[in-house]
GUZAMAR-31429 format. One record per residue: x, y, z of N, C-alpha, C in turn; residue in three letters. Coordinates in steps of 0.1 Angstrom, whole numbers, plus 5000, padded with zeros to 4 digits. Each point is the difference from the previous one (the first is absolute). Example, Ala and Ser with C-alpha at 12.3 -4.5 7.8 and 13.67 -1.06 7.14 Angstrom:
REM residues 2
513249435078499150125000500950125000ALA
499650114993500950115000499250115008SER
This chain:
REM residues 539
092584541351499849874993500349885009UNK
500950025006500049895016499449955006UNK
499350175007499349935008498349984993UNK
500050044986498749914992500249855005UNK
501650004994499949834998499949905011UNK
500750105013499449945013498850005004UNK
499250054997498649985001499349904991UNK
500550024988499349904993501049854999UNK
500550005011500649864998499149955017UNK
500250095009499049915009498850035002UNK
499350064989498549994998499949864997UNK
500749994989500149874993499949875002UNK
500950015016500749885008498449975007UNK
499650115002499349975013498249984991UNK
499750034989499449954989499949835000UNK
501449984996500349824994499649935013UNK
500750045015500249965014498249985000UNK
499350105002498750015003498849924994UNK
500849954986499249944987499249835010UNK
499650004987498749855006501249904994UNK
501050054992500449854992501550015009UNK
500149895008500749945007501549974996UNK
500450004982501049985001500650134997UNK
499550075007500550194995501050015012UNK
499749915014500950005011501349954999UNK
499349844994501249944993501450044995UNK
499850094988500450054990501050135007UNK
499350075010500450105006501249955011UNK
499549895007501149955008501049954994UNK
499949974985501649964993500750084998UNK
499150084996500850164996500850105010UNK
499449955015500950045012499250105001UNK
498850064998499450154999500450015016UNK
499749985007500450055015501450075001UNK
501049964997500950055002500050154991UNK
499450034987499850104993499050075008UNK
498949975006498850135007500850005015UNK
501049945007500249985017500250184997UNK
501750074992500450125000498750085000UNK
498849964990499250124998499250065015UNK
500449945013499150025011500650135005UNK
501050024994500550155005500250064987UNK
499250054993500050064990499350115002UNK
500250134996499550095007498650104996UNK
500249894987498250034995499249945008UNK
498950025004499149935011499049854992UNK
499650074991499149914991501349834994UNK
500750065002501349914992500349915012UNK
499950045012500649945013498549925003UNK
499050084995498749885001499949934993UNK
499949944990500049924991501149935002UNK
501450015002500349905007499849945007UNK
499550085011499249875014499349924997UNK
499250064992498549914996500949894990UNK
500850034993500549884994500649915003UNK
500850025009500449905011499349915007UNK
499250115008498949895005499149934992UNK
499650034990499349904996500849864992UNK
501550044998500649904994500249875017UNK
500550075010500149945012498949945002UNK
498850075000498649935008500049844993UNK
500250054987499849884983501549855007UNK
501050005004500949944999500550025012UNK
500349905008501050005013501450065001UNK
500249874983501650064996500650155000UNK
498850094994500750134998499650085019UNK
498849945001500350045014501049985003UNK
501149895002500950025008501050064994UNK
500449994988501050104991500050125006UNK
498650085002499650105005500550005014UNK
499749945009500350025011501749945006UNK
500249934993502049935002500850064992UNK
499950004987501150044992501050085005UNK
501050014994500750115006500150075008UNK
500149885013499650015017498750135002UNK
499049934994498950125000499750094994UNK
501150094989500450094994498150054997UNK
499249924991498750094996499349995010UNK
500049935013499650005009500450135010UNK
501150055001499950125006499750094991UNK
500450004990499050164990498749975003UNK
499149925004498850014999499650055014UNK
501049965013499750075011500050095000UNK
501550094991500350115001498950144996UNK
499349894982499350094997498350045007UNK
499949895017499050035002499750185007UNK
501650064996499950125011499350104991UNK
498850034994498850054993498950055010UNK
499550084994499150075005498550004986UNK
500849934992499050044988498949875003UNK
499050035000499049865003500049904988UNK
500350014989499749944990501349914998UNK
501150025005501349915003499849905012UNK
499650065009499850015020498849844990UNK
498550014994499249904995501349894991UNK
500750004991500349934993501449945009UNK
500350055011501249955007499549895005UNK
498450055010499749925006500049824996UNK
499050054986499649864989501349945000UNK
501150044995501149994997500649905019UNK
499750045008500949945012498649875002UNK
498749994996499549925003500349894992UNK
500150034989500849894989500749915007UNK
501450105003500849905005500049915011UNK
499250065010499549975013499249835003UNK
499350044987499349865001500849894998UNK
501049954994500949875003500650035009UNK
499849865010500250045008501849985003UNK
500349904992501649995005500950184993UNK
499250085000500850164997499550105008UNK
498749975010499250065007500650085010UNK
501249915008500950035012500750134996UNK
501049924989501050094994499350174997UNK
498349974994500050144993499450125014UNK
499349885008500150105014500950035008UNK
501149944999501250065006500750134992UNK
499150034992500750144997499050135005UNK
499049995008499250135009499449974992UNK
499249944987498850044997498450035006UNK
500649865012498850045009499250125003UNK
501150105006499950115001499750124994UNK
500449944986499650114987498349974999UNK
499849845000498849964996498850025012UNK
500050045009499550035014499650194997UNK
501250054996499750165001498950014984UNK
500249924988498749994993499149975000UNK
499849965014498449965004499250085001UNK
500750175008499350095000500450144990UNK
500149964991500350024989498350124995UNK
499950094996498650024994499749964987UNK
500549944994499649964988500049865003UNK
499049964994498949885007500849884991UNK
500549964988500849964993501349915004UNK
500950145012501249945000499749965015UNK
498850055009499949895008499349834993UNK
499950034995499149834994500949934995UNK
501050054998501249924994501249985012UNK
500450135006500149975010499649905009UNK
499149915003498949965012500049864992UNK
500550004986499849884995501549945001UNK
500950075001501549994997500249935020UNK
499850085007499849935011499649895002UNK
499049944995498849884997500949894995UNK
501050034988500849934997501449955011UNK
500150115010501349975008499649945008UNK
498750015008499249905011500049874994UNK
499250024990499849834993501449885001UNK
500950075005501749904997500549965014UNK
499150015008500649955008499450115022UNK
499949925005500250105014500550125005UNK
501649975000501050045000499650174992UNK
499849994993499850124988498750075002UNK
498949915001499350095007500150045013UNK
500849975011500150055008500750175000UNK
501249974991500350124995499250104995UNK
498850004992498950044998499250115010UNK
499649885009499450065013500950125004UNK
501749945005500550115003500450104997UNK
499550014987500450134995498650124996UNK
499149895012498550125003499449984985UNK
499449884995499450024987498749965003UNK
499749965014498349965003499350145005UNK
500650125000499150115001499650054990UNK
500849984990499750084984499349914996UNK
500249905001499249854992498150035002UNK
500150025016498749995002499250134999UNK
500550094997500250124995499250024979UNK
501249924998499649994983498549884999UNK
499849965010498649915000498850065001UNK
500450125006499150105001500250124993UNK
500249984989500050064987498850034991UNK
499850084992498449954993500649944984UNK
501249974996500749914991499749894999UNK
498849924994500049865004501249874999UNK
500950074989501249944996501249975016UNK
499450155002501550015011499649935009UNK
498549995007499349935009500549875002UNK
499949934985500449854998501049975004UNK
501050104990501549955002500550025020UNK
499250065006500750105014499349835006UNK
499049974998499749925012500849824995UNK
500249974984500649894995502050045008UNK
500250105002501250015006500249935016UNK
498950115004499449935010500249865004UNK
499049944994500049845000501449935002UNK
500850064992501249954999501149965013UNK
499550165005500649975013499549925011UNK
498650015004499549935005500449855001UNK
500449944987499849855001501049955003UNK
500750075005501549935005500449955011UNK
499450095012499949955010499250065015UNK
499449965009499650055012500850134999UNK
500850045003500550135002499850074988UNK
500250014993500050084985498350035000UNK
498949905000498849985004499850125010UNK
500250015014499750105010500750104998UNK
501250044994500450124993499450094995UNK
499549934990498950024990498550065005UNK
499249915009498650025003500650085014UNK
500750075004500150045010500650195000UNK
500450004985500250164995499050064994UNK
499550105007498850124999499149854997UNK
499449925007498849944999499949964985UNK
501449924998499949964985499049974994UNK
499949825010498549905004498850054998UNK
499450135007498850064997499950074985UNK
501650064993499350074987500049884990UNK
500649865006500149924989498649924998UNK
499650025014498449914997499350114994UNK
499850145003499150074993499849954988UNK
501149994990499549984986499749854997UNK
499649925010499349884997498850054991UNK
499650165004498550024992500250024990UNK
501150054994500350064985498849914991UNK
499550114992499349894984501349964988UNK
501550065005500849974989500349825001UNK
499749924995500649884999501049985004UNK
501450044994500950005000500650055015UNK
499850095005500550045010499549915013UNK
498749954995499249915012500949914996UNK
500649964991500849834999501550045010UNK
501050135002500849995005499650025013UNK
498850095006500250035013499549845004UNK
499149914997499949865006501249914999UNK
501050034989501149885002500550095010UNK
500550115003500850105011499949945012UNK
498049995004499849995013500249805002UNK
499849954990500549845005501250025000UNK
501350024993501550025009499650025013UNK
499250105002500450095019499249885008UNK
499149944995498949925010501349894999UNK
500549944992500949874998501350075008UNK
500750125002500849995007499850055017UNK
498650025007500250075014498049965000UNK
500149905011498649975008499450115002UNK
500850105008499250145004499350064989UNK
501050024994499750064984498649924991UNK
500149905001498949954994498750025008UNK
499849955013499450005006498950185000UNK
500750124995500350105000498850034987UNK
500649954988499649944986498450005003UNK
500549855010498049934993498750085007UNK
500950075013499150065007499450164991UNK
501150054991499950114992499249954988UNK
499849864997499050014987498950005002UNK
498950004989498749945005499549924990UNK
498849935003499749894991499550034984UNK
499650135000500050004986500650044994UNK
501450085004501249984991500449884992UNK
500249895014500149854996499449934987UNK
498650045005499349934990499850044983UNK
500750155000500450054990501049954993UNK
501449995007500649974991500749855000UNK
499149905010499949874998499049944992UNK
498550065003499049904993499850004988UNK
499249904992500150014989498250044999UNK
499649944986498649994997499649935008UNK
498949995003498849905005500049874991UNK
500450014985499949874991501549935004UNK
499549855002501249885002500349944993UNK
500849894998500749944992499049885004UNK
499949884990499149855003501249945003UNK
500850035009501249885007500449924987UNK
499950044989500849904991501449994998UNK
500549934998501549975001500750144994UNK
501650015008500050104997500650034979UNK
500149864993500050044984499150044995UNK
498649995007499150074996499750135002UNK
498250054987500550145004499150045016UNK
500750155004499550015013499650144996UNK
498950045010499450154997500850105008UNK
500550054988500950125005499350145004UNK
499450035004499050084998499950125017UNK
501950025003500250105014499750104997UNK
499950105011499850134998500950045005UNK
500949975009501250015007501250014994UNK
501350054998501150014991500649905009UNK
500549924988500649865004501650025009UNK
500450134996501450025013499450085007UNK
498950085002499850015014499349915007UNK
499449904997499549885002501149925012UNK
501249994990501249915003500750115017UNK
500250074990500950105013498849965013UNK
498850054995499049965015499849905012UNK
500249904991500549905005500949935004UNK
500950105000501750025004499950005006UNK
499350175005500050095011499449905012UNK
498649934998499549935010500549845003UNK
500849964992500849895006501150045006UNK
501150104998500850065009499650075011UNK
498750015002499450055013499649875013UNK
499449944992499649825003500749915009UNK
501450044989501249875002500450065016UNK
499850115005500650025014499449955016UNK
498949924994499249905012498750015002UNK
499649975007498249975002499450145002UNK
500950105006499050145007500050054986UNK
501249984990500250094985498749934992UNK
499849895001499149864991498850095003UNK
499650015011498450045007500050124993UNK
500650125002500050144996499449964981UNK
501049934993500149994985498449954998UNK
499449915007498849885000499150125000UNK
500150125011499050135000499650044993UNK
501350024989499850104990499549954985UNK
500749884998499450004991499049834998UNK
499049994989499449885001500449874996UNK
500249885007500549864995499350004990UNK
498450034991499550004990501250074986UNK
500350095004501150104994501149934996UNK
500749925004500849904996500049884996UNK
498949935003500049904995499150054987UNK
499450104995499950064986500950064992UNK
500949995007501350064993500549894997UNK
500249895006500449894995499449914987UNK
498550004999499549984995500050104986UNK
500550104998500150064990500750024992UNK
501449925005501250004995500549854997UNK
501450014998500449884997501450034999UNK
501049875000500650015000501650115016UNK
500950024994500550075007499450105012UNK
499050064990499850115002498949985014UNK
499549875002499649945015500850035010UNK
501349994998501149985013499750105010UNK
500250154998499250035011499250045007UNK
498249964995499449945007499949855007UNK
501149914995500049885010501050075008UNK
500750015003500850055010498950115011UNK
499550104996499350045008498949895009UNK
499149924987499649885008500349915011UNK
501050004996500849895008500550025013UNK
500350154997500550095017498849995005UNK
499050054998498850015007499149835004UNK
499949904992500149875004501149935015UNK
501150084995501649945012499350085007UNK
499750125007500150095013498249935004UNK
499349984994498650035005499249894993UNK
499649905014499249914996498350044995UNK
499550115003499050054999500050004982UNK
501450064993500250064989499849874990UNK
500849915007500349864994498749964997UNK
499149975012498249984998499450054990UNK
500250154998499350114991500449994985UNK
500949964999501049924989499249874991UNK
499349935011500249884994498050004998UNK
499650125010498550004994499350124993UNK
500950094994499950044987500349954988UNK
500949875002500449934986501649984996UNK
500050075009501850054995500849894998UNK
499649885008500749874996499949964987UNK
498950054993499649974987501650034986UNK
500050145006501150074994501349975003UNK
500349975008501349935010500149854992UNK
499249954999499949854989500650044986UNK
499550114992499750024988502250035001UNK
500050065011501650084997500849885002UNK
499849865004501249905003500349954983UNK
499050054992500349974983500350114996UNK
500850115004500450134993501249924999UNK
500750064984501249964994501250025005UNK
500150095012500750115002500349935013UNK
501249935004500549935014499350135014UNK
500550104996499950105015498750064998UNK
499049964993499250015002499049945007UNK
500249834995499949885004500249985012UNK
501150095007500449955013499350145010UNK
500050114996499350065007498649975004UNK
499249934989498949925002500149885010UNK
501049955002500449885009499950025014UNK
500850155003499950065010498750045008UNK
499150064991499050025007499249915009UNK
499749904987499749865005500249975011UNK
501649975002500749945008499750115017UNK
499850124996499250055011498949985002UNK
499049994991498549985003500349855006UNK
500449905000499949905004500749915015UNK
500950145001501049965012498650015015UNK
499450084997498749995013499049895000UNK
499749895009499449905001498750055002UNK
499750034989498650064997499049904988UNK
499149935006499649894989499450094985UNK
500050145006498750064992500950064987UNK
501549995008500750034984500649914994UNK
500649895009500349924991500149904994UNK
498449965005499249944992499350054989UNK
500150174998499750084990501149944989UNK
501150045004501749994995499749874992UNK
499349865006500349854994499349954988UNK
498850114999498649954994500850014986UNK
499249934989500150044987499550144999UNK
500350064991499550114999499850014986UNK
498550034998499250034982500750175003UNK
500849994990499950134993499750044982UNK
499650104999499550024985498450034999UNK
499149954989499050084997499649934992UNK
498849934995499349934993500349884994UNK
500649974986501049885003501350005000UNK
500450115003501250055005500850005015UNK
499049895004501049955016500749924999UNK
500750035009501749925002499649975017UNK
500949915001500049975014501449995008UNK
500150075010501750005002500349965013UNK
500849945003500349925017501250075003UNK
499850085011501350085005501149915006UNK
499349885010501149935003500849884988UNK
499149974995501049914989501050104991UNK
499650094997501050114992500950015006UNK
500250055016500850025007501149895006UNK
499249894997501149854998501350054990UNK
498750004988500549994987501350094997UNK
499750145010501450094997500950005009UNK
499849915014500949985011501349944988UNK
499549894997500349874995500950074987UNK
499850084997500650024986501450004998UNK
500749954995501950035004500350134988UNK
499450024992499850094992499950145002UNK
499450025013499350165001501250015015UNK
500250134997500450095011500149945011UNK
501550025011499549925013498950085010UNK
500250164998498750055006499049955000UNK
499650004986498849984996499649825006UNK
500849944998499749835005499850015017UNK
500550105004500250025016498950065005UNK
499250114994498950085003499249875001UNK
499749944986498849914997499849855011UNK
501349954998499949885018499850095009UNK
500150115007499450075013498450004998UNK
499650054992498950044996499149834999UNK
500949914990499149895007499849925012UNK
501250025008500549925010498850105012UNK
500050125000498850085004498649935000UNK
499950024987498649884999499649945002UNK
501149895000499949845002499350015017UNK
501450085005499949995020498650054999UNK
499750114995498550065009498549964991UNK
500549894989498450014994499349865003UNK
499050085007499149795006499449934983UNK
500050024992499049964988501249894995UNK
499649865002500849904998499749954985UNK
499249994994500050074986500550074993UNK
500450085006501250194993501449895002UNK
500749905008501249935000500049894988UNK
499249945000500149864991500450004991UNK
499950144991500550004985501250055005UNK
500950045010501450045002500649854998UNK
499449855003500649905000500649944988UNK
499250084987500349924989501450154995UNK
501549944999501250054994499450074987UNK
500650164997499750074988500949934988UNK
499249994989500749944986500550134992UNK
501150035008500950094988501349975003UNK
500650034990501650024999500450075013UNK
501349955004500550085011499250035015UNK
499949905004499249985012501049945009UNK
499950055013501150005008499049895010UNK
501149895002499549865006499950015013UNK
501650055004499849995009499450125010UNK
499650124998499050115003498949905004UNK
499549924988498449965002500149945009UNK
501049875002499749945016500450055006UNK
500250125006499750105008499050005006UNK
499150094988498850064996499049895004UNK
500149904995499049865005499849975017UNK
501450014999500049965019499350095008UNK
499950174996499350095004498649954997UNK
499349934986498850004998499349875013UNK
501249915001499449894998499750025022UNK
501150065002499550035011499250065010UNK
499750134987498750025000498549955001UNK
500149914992498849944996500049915011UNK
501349945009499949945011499150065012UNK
500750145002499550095010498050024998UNK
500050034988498650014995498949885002UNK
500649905004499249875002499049985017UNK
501650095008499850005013499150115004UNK
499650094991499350165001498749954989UNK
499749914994498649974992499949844997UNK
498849975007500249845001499049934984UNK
499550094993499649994993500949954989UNK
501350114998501149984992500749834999UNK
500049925012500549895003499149904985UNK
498950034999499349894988499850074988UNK
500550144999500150074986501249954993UNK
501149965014501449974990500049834997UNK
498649975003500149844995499050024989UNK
499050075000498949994988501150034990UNK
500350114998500750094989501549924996UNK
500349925010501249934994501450045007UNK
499950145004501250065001500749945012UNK
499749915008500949905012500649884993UNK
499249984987501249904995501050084989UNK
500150144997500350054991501250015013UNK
499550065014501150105005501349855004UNK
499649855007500349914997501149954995UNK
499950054984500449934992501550104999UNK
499750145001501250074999501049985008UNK
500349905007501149945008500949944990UNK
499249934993501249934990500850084992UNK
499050134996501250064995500950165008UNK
499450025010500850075006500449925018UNK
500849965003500349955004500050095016UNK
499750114999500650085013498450065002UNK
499049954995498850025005499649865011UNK
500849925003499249855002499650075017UNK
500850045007499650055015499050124999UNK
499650064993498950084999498749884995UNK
500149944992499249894996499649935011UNK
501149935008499249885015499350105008UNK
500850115004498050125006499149954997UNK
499649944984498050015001500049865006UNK
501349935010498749945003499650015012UNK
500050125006498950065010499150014995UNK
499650004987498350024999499249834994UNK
501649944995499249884994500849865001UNK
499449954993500349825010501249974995UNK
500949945003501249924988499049964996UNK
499249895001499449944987499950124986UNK
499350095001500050064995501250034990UNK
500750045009501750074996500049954992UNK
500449905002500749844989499349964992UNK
498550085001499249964989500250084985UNK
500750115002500250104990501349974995UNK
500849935003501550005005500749924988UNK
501250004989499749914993500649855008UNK
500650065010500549845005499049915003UNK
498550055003498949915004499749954983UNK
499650064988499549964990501249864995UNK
501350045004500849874999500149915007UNK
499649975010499349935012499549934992UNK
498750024998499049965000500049914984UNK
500550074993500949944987500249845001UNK
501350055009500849845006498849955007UNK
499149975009499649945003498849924991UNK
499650074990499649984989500249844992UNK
501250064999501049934989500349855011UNK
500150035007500649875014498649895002UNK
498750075000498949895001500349954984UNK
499950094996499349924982501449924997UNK
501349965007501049904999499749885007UNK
């Protein structure tokens, strides 16, 4: 009758623990159940000693607090029964220990403590385990100890868990596949060494790209975040990567449909319509901006493989967030390669680069800024005077017209947004300004944006950059010298002395191109002049 009631009291536990209704954890952590299931881990019924793991852990996984009860209390006390009880042979304890140490594992402020009692070691010899089960739990419980930190996974490594790992990848388990190579990852992203550890036991590198081909979804979403860790931590390694893909991998699990979005704002609706899974999508473009970001020979390799059409449709098909990285990929390939920057700007991609300086989302906004700010840094009239133009976007009477550089005033200026974000967008204009000849694409920078929170003194900054510009531009197009008198803008540029005061020595420059008469003619001290003299005959 005991040991009935021990059984049916942590069936029970681990019943309520497991339930969907959340205050069953609650309820159980008032009641102290931990301290009532810790004794049951040496109980010498097996089924009885399982059901308490599993109820532990899942009360742990659910709540920090009883994690640490579990792991502190009584200097450890359930914490060593649980090491104690991992001395089993039975698989079905050996599976629910493991679940049970991943629980704990994952916060990370108990991570230390619970690997300092050998679990490593326990969790390493389950890897090669034959029951497919308590390695996957196993391999996950690891996954949890990497995730907390370096340090821990380095422990990891040393306790030889990259032979089994890559080992259970090559499993015909699709479950174990996932979890062996998501362990993986873990390690990887910590650092260059942990990285070559890794790609450098039994030809890790080669079985991790084989399953780039997998048709499982799932497994293609970890081995691509896996291999952007390795490319983001070791040049070689990446380098290694782009040379092992090929382009129609890429374009698998980057491209989308052939159907686009009509560049409408992004509150509008957009045609969702990929074929591509949206995290392997993401991870893809992980992989190829952490391959990118390592210099111009990495940029060239990435440009090989896959198509600038390919990305800037990716951008175009999305919105929001979920842009970021393909602007980042963009943008690497714009920074390293003027060629790319070109190719950029005459498939359209500026088009899309416009649409994102109005995404709601600051880091998105500013990854857009960036690109820009690369396509524009090359004194190339062909982009960026592309970059200055109005730009029609939309579809029947559905155009909108959008000015990259006045927007980019507009968000330099902002005191409101992010200092990143205000920092990307002055580079990006300050880019433009220096390299774009279209003296027209400046004039509307002269008139100050009407919103709240507009930072003054930024703009006359920003002006002294325009205005000196438009100086320089006088001396490089002699045509420009009688556009800034037809159109006005020499008495407009003129007049801004009175109210910024620290433009007046950028201002006496134009008159290398024009007369004092002139000058003075715009000037309001002449219109007062002339006033008084007025006033003096007619006395």
């Amino acid at each position: 009758e005991y040991q009935r009631s021990r059984i049916i009291f942590v069936q029970t536990v681990a019943a309520l623990a497991g339930g969907k209704d959340n205050r069953n954890v609650e309820l159980l952590k008032r009641l102290d159940a931990i301290r009532l299931l810790g004794p049951l881990l040496t109980d010498p019924v097996i089924s009885i000693k399982q059901y308490a793991a599993l109820a532990i852990g899942t009360l742990a996984g659910a709540d920090e607090e009883i994690a640490s009860q579990v792991v502190n209390d009584d200097n450890g006390h359930i914490l060593n029964l649980i090491l104690k009880s991992l001395e089993t042979s039975n698989r079905f304890y050996k599976k629910t220990a493991c679940r049970l140490l991943g629980k704990l594992s994952k916060w990370k402020s108990l991570a230390a403590k619970v690997v300092s009692g050998g679990v490593i070691t326990f969790l390493v010899s389950c890897l090669e385990d034959c029951d497919g089960e308590v390695k996957q739990f196993s391999a996950n419980a690891l996954q949890k100890i990497c995730m907390n930190g370096e340090d821990l996974a380095r422990e990891v490594i040393n306790a030889g868990a990259i032979e089994p790992l890559s080992l259970c990848l090559q499993e015909p388990d699709i479950k174990l596949k996932r979890q062996a190579v998501l362990t993986m990852s873990n390690i990887a992203k910590h650092s260059e060494a942990h990285t070559r550890k890794l790609c450098d036991e039994k030809d890790t590198l080669g079985v991790i790209l084989h399953y780039l081909q997998t048709k499982d979804t799932m497994l293609r979403r970890q081995v691509l975040l896996c291999l952007s860790y390795i490319a983001q931590n070791s040049s070689d390694k990446a380098a290694q990567i782009i040379n092992s893909l090929n382009n129609q991998i890429l374009e698998e699990n980057i491209g989308g449909s052939d159907k686009i979005n009509t560049y409408n704002l992004p509150s509008n609706d957009m045609i969702q319509t990929k074929s591509a899974d949206p995290i392997c999508q993401q991870n893809a473009l992980s992989l190829l901006y952490n391959i990118a970001k390592h210099g111009a020979g990495h940029t060239s390799q990435v440009s090989a493989k896959i198509k600038c059409e390919t990305l800037i449709k990716f951008l175009e098909q999305n919105h929001g967030s979920s842009r970021n990285a393909g602007l980042q990929v963009l943008s690497t390939l714009a920074q390293f390669s003027k060629e790319q920057a070109e190719q950029i700007k005459r498939l359209g991609g500026h088009k899309v680069l416009a649409l994102c300086l109005y995404e709601s989302k600051p880091e998105t906004i500013s990854y857009g800024c960036n690109a820009i700010s690369y396509m524009a840094s090359y004194p190339n009239p062909d982009i960026t005077n592309g970059l200055v133009e109005d730009l029609p976007i939309g579809v029947n009477d559905n155009v909108k017209y959008y000015n990259i550089p006045y927007r980019l005033l507009e968000l330099c200026l902002n005191k409101n947004l992010p200092q990143y974000l205000t920092n990307n967008a002055k580079e990006a204009l300050e880019n433009i300004i220096q390299n774009n000849t279209n003296l027209n694409a400046l004039i509307p920078l002269l008139d100050r944006p009407n919103y709240g929170g507009v930072d003054d003194n930024q703009y006359e900054k920003i002006l002294s950059l325009i205005v000196r510009r438009i100086h320089g531009l006088l001396g490089e197009y002699k045509s420009y010298k009688r556009t800034l008198i037809e159109n006005k803008t020499l008495k407009k540029l003129i007049k801004l002395k009175s109210t910024y005061k620290t433009l007046e020595d950028d201002l006496k420059a134009f008159s290398d191109y024009y007369s004092q008469e002139i000058m003075n003619y715009y000037s309001d001290e002449y219109e007062q002049k002339i006033k008084e003299q007025v006033i003096a005959s007619l006395s």
